[in-house]
N, C-alpha and C positions, 0 to 999 in steps of 0.2 A: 235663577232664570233658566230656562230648558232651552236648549238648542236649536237654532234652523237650520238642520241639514238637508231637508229636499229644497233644491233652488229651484226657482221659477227663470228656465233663460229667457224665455217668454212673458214678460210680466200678465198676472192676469187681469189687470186694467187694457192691457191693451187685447186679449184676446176678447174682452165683452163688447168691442166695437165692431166686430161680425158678429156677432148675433143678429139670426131673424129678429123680425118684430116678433115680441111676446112670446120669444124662447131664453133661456137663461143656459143653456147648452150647446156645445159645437159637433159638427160633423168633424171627423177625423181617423187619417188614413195612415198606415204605417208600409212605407215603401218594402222594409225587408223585416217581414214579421219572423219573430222565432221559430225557429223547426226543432219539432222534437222525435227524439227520439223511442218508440215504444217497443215494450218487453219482445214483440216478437220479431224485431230489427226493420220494421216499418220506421218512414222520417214523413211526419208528419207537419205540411205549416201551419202555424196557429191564426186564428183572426187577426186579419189586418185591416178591417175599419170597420167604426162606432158610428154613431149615428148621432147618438146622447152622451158626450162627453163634459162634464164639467171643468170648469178652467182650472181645479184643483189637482186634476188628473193629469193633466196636459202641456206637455215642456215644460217637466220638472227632471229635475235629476237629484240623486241622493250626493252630496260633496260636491258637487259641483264646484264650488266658491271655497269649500271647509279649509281652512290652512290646521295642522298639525306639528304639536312638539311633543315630543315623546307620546304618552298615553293621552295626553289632551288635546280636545278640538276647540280652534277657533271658527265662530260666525260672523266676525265683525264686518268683514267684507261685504255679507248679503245682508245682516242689517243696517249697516254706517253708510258704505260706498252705495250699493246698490239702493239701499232705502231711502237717500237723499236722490239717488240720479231719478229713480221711477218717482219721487213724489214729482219731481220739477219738470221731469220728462214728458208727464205725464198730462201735464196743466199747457205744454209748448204742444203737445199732438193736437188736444182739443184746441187750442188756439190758431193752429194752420189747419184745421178743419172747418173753422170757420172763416167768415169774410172779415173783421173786424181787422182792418189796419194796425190802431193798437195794440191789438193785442197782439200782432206780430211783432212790432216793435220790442213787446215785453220782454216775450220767448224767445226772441230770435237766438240768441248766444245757446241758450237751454235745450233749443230744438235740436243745431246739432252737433251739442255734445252729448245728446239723447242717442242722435243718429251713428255717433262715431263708437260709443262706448257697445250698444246693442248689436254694431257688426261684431264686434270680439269678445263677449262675454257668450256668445253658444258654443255648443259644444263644438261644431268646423269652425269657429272664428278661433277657439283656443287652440284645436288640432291645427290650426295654421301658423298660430303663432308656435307650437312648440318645433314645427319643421323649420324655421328660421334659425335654431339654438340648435346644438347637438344632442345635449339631452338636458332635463329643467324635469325638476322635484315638482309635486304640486305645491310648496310653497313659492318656489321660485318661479312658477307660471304665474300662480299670483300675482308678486310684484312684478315680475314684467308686464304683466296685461293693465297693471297701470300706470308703467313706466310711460307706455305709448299711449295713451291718453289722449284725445283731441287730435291724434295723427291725421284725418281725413279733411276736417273740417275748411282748412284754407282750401284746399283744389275745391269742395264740393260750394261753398259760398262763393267762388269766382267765376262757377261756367253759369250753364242756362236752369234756370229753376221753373218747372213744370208742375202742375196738381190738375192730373185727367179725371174726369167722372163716367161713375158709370149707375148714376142715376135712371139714368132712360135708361139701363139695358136691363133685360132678361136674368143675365149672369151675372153677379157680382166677384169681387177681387178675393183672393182666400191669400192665406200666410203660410208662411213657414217654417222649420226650425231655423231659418237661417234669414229670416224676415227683411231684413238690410241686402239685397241681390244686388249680382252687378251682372250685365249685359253686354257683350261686346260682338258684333256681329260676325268677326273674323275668330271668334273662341268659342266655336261649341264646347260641349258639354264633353265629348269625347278628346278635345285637343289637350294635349299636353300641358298648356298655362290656364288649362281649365280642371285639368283630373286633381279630385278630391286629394286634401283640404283647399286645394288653391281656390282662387278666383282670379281673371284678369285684373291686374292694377287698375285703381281709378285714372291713373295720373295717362293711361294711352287714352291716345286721342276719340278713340271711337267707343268707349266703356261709357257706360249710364249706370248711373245707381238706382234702384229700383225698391219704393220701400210702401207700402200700402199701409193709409193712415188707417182706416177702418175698410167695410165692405162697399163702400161707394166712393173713396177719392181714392188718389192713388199719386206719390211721388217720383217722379223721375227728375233725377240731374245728370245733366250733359256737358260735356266740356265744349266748350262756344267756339275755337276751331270746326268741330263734328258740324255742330247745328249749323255753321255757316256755310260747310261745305260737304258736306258728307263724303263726297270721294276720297277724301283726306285718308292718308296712310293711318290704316286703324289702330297699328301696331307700336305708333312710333310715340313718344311722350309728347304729352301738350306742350306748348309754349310757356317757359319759366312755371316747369312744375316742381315747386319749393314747397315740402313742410313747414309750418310754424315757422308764418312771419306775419307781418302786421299787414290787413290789407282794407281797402276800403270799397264798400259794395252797397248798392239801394237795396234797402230790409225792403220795400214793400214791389219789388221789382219780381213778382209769380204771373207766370202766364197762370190763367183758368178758364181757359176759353172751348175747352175741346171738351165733348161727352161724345163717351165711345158707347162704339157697339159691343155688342155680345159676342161677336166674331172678333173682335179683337180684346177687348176683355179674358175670353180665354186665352189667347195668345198672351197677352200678359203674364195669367194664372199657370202657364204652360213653361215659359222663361221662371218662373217664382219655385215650378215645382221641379224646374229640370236642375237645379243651383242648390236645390233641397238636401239636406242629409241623409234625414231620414222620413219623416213628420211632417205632414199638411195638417192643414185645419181650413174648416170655412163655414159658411152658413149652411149650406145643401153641400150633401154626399155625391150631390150629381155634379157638382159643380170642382169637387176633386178630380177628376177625369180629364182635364181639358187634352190631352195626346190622344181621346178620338175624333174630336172635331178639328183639330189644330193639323195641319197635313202640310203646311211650306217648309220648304229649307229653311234652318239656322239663319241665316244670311238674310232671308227676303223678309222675317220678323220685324226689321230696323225702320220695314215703315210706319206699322204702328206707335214704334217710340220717340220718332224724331219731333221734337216740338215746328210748330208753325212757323213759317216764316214770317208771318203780319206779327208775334210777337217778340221778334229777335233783338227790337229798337230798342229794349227795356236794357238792353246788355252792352256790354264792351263799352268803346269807345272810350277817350281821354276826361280823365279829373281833373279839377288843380283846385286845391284847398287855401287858403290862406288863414293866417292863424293871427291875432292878436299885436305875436310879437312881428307882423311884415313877413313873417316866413310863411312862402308857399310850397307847400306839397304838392310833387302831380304824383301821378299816376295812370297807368296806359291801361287797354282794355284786358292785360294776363296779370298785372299785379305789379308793376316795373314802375321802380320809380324813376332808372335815366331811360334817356333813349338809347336803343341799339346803335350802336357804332359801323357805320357800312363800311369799315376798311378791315372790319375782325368777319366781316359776314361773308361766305363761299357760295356762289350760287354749285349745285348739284350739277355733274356730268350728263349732258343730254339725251350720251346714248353709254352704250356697256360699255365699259374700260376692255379694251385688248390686254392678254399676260402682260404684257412689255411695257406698257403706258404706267406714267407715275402714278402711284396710288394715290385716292381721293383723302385719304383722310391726313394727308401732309406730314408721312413718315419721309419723304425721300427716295424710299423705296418702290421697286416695281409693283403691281397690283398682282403679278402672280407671286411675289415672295410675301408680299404685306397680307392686302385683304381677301384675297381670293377665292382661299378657303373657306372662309370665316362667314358664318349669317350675317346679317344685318346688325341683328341685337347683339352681336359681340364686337361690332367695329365700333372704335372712334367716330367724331363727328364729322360727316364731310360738306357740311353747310357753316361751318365756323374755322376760322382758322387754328389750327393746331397748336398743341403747348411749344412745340418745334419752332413749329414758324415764328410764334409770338416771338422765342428766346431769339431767334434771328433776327430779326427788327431791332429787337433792343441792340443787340451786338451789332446793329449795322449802325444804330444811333450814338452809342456809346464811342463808337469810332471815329465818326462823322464828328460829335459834340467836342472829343476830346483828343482830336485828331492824330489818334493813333492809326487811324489810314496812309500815313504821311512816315518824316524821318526822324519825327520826332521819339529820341529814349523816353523810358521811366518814370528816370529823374525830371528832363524836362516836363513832363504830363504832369506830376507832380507839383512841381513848381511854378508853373503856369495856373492851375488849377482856380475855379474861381466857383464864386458861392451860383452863380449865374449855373455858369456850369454842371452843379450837383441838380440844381432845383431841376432844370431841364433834363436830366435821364430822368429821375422819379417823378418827373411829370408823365414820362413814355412809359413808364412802368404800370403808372395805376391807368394810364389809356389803354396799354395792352389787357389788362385786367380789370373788367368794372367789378363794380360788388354784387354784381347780382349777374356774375361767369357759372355757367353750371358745369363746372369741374367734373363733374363724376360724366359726364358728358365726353367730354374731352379724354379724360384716362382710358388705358385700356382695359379689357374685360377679361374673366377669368378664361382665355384662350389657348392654353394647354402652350403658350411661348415660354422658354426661360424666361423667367423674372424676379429681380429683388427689388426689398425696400430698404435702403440704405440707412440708417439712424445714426448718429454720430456726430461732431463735431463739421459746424459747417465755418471751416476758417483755411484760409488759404494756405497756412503753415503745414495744416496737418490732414488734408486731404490727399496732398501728395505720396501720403505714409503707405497705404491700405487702396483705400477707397477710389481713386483714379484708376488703379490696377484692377479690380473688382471686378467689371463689368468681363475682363477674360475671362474667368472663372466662373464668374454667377450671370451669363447676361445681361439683356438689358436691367441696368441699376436706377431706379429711380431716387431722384435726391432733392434734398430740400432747398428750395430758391435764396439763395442770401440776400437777396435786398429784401426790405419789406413794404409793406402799402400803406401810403400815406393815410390814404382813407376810412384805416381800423382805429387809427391813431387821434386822441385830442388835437384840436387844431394848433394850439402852445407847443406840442412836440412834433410836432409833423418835419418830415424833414424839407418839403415843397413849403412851408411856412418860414423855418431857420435853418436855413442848411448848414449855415458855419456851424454848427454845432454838430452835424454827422459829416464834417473832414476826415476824420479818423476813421469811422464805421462806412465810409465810402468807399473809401482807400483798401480796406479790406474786402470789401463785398463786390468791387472790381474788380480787384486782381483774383478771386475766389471764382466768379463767372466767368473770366477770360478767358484764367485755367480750364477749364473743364468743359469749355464753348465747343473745341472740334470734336470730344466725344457724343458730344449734342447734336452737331449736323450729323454726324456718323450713325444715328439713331443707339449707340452703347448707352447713352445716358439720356435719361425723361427728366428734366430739370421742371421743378414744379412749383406753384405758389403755393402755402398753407390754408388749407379747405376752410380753413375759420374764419378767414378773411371775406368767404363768398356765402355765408351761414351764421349770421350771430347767434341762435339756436344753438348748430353745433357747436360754436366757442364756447355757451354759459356751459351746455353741458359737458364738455369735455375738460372744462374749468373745473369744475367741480367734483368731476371722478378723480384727476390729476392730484387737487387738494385733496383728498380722501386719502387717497393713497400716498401723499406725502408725508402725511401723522404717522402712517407706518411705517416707508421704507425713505427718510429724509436724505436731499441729497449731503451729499461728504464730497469735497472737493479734493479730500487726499485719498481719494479712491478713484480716482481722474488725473493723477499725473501728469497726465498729455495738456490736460484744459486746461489745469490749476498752471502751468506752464507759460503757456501760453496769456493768462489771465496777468501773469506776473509781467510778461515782456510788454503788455500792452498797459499797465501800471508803469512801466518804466518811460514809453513813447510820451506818457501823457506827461511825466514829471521834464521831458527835453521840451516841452511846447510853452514852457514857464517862464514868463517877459527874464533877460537879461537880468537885472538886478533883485527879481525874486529867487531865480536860481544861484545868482551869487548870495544871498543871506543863505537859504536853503545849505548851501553846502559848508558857509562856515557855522553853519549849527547844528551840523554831523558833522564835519571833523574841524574842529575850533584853532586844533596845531598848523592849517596848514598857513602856507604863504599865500598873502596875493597874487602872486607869480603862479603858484602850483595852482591857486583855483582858475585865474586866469586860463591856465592851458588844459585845466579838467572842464572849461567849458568848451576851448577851442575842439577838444576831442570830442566834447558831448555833440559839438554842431557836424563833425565831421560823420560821426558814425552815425545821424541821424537822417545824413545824407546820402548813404550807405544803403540803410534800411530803407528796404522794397514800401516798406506799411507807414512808416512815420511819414506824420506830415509837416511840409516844406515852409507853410505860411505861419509870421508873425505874427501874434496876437490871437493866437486860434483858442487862449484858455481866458482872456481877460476881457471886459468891455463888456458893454449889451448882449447878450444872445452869446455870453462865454461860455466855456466848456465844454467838453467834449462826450457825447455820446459814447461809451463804450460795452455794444451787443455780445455777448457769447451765445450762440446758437447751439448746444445739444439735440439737433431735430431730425428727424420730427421727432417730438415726444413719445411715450410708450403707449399712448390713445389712439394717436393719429399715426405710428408706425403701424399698430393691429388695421387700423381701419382700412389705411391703404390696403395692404397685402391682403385681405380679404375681401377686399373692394374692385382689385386688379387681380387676382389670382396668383399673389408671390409668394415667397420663401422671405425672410429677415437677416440681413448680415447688417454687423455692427461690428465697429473697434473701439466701443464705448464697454469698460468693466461695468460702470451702476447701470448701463440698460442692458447688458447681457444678465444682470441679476434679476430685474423685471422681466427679462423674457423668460428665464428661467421659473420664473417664480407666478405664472400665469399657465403653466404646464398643469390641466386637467387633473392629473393625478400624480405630482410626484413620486410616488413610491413605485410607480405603474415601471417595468423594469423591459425594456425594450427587446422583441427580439434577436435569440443566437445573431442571424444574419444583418441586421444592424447595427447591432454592439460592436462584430467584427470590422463591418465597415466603416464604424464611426471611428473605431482605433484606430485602423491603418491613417485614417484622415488623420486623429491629432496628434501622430507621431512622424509626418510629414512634412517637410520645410516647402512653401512655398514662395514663388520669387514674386518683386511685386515693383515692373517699371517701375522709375519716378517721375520721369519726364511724359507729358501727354502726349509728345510726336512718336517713343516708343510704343505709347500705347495703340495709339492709332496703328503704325509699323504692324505689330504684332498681331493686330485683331482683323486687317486685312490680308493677310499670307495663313489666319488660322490656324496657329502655332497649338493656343489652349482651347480650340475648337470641340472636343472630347469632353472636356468639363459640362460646358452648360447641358450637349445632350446627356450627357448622366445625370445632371441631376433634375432635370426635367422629366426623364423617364422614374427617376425616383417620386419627385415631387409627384405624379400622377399615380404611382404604385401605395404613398401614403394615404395618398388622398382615399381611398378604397379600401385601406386598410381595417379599419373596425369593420366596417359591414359585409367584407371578404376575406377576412382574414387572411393569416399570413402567408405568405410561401414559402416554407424554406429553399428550394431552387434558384426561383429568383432574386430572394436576398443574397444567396452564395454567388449569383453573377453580378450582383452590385460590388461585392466585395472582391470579385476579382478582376475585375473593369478599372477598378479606381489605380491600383500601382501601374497597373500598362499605360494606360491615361496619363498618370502621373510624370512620368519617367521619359515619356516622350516630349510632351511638351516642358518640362521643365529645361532638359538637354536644348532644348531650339531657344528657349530666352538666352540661356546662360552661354552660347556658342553665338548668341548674336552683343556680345559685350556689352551692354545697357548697362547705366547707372541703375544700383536697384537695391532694396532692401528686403531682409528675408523675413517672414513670419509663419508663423502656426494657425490653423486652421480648427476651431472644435465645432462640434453641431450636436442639436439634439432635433431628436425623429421620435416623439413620443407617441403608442401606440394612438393614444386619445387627443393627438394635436395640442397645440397652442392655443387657448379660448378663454376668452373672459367675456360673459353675456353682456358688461356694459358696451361691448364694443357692437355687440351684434344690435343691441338697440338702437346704437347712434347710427348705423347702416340704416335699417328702416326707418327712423327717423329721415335720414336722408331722399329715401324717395330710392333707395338703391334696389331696381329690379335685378340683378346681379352680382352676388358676391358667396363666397366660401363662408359654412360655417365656423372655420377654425384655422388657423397658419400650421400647415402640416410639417414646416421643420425650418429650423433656423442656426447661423452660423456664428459664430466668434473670432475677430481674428488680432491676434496679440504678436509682438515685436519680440520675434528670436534674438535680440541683442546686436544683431550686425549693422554696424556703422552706415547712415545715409548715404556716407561717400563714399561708400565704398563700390567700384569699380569689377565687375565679377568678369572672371577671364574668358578671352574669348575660345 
């Protein structure tokens, strides 16, 4: 069977829908025609538009699609992928070409994953996908370009669906190589989220997609914000603008009511060709030209494309489904299945924040230290309450609930504790976080601040070790929220359904929050709920890279001594919560010699040191009865998925005191062998030959990071982290590497001296890091970004920490 190596990005069924009547050939222009060079150093350009092109000629390219191994080529893709999507695509254009009801019904799904697959399979839709990755093989652009599959399709089915004609006019619609256009009034062609291969995001409010069915109708879609109000911030994202999720919308809900003019006709043709790469095409040569007749600004375009207002009725507005089993579904007019909560909701600051005023997007901090600087597009949200503020509520509730406001110890809290109790904070937990929070919303942006993502053990024993102390060193540290959401959870496990059975993982993931609450108002620590919680998309899919990668590198619990640890002691709490005369048979069936007396008093001590421990719990019958047993979570979080994701989501660096996720990070390094340089290596040495001090208590910490004792750390590695960042495409400095490397002992030596002279309880450890020239990258991750809707994020984590326990005793006491 012979090969298809010239690809059609243009299917030629669709180019025969401009044809004149009773032509079989197109006009066709080539924006930047070859120049050649002749023998006697003349540069000559060669023709740039046809007259008589056939669709054979035109928007093809040779490999376009080809995947390669070794000497062999594959086609499967331009005839499997591509030959299934044009036959079906194809049947779904002529069907929204026509008026026939039905037959939109047919196509609807076919049309646009017609529309989604046709923006990224041309040559700028592929150049766009390869600037989201650092660098991708032509195989590996391959399967990325169908990783992201049907990416568009929910925003474009949710706004306003438009089919203009330009039957009455003069001019008809011509295409492009990049026939799927987006439009956004505030992005010319020259602005920066416009300069080739970009395009404005669909998901900003004022972006239209722009797709010409043939030479008389013509698709626009709008996001239903825009249409309702056009003044609307152009720039800012639609309302719950979520990739792949399930959404429901009237198939037969098209305006087609408009027939344009010739004078806007071109303007359309003038937006199709300004978005162009290279390549028009159309029925008349005359009608390539529309930048002679077309003369308004960018901007004042937006009134030809805005749909009518007499047909806006067809849109928005609330659903509610009922199914069979009694279950109603709603639905609101962005895709929401609850309602917005007005107590998470921020109306916007009236007029400009002064320096000194607290900043909007509810860091705590002033607006000349927070936002200031900062555009738009890289703040927080200041229309929603903060991941801050949220954690503050909970802390004010959890106080309130469990009246640790008051004089009450511990112990009492503990033993007071009631199932009442538990259901009532994880009720305020999944209030402060619905399922449909747009998190990435909320985080902050790759903003050139100190930042890490923390990975590691999220248990109150052993956050204390490392990680509490962290945020002096590495800045703000982002960490993963120990409770979790009822609402990811089967109803039988939920803990708002049985709470007696998360006593034990209560207990913990209290006293885990509580700790680590003042570094939260203090803005040193972003305490965060798990992104998968707010994306079931993003769960399956990062479910299933996770398992991928577990066939290869399985976790080992004796490569975790710290968890496996821990995992032990919390095996031991559950075996003290064992009714009285279970645990008396229990223990004479390990040790069979002893007396009734001796077990007697081995349980009076079991009760006493149970009483002891911070994390055991107090109530009787927590393992027996209805709804027995105890829940018992270990958290390693975030995972190795969702650490990439943040940190390139947020613009951070990775510290962990987890050994299996510093082998994952290690082992996602671009090119291992890649051998870092001179002035890195150096710098990386003097770091892991350095003991650093690490509070235990969070009031030291807090102490410590207000008098900015290790204030010198985070700007070093912030000026590092941004020197990596540049590093491939700038290569190195030797200079400036030799001033990182002599930055770090002075740095070091100073602040170390000011912990260790202010006598804090504290333990010591080791620091390693790797800064590999080509970054930290694994392409699955960068796809679950764009999957996400992420206008925002780092190709690659430019360098990551280690930090492992010098041996020095917890208690130990360092002199003042």
């Amino acid at each position: 069977m012979s090969k298809t190596r010239n690809n059609h990005y243009v299917p030629q069924w669709y180019q025969e829908g401009f044809f004149e009547p009773g032509r079989s050939s197109l006009a066709f222009v080539d924006m930047t025609p070859d120049r050649k060079i002749l023998p006697d150093g003349r540069v000559i350009t060669q023709n740039g538009a046809w007259n008589d092109t056939p669709t054979s000629k035109a928007f093809v390219l040779r490999d376009l699609y080809s995947t390669f191994f070794g000497t062999s080529v594959n086609d499967e893709i331009e005839r499997r992928l591509f030959g299934d999507i044009d036959g079906r695509g194809s049947q779904a254009v002529r069907a929204f070409s026509g008026t026939d009801v039905g037959e939109w019904r047919k196509h609807f799904q076919e049309f646009f994953e017609y529309l989604d697959i046709q923006k990224i399979r041309t040559p700028k839709g592929l150049d766009w996908l390869k600037v989201q990755y650092p660098k991708l093989s032509q195989n590996e652009l391959m399967y990325e370009m169908q990783g992201i599959r049907m990416m568009h399709c929910t925003i474009w089915i949710g706004g306003v669906r438009e089919i203009v004609s330009a039957e009455d006019s003069d001019v008809k619609f011509i295409f492009s190589d990049h026939p799927v256009t987006i439009y956004n009034h505030a992005v010319p062609p020259m602005h920066a989220m416009g300069a080739y291969p970009l395009d404005p995001g669909i998901a900003l409010r004022a972006s239209q997609t722009i797709f010409p069915l043939n030479r008389d109708l013509c698709l626009i879609l709008s996001n239903l914000e825009y249409a309702k109000d056009p003044s609307t911030s152009p720039l800012e994202k639609r309302t719950f603008a979520r990739n792949y999720r399930q959404s429901m919308t009237r198939i037969d809900a098209f305006i087609r009511s408009r027939k344009l003019t010739a004078e806007e006709v071109a303007q359309v043709n003038f937006v199709l060709k300004s978005r162009a790469r290279r390549y028009i095409g159309g029925g008349r040569k005359e009608w390539l030209y529309p930048e002679k007749t077309v003369k308004q600004p960018w901007a004042d375009l937006r009134k030809t494309f805005l749909p009518p207002e007499s047909g806006l009725f067809h849109f928005g507005g609330q659903m509610f489904v009922q199914y069979e089993s009694g279950h109603v579904h709603y639905q609101d007019e962005f895709g929401r299945t609850e309602k917005p909560r007005d107590f998470l909701i921020k109306a916007a600051p009236e007029k400009q924040l002064r320096p000194g005023d607290v900043c909007g997007c509810g860091s705590g901090n002033s607006f000349k230290a927070c936002c200031q600087g900062k555009s738009e597009v890289l703040r927080p949200s200041w229309t929603e309450r903060s991941i801050r503020e949220r954690n503050i509520i909970l802390q004010n509730g959890i106080e309130r609930i469990l009246g640790l406001d008051g004089e009450k110890d511990w112990t009492q809290i503990r033993r007071e504790l009631t199932d009442e109790n538990i259901k009532e904070i994880y009720f305020l937990y999944d209030a402060l976080w619905p399922l449909e929070t747009d998190l990435l919303a909320l985080l902050p942006k790759p903003d050139g601040v100190a930042r890490a993502v923390y990975t590691g053990s999220i248990h109150p024993s052993s956050i204390t070790d490392f990680a509490l102390a962290a945020p002096l060193y590495f800045g703000e540290l982002i960490v993963a929220h120990p409770f979790i959401h009822s609402g990811v959870m089967a109803k039988e496990y939920r803990p708002t359904e049985n709470p007696r059975r998360y006593r034990q993982d209560f207990l913990k993931s209290t006293m885990f929050f509580m700790t680590i609450m003042p570094l939260v108002q203090l803005g040193l620590v972003n305490l965060i709920p798990d992104p998968c919680d707010f994306d079931f998309h993003l769960r399956e899919e990062m479910w299933s890279m996770a398992q991928a990668r577990a066939s290869i590198m399985p976790f080992d619990t004796d490569k975790e001594p710290r968890l496996k640890k821990l995992m032990e002691e919390d095996t031991r709490r559950s075996l003290m919560l064992m009714p009285p005369d279970a645990l008396h048979r229990q223990l004479r069936k390990l040790n069979p010699e002893m007396s009734d007396g001796e077990i007697e008093a081995t349980m009076r001590f079991a009760e006493r040191k149970r009483e002891l421990d911070p994390l055991a719990v107090l109530q009787d019958g927590s393992l027996g009865g209805e709804g027995g047993g105890q829940m018992s979570m270990f958290k390693l979080a975030p995972n190795f998925e969702m650490t990439m994701y943040l940190a390139q989501a947020t613009g951070a660096y990775i510290v962990t005191d987890s050994p299996f996720r510093w082998s994952e990070v290690k082992r996602a390094i671009r090119r291992p062998a890649a051998v870092a340089t001179l002035g890195l290596a150096t710098f990386s040495e003097k770091m892991k030959v350095a003991k650093f001090t690490f509070p235990q208590h969070v009031t030291d910490v807090v102490d410590h990071a207000l008098i900015k004792s290790c204030a010198g750390y985070p700007d070093l590695f912030r000026n590092l982290f941004r020197y990596l960042s540049h590093l491939e495409e700038r290569g190195a400095k030797p200079n400036r590497e030799a001033q990182f490397a002599g930055q770090f002992p002075k740095i070091h030596a100073t602040a170390q001296a000011a912990i260790k002279k202010s006598g804090v309880v504290a333990k010591e450890g080791r620091i390693s890091c790797v800064m590999p020239p080509d970054g930290i990258q694994d392409n699955t991750i960068n796809r679950l970004l764009l999957m996400s809707s992420s206008e925002r994020h780092l190709s690659s984590v430019p360098m990551a920490f280690f930090i492992e326990d010098c041996g020095t005793r917890k208690s130990s006491i360092l002199a003042r």
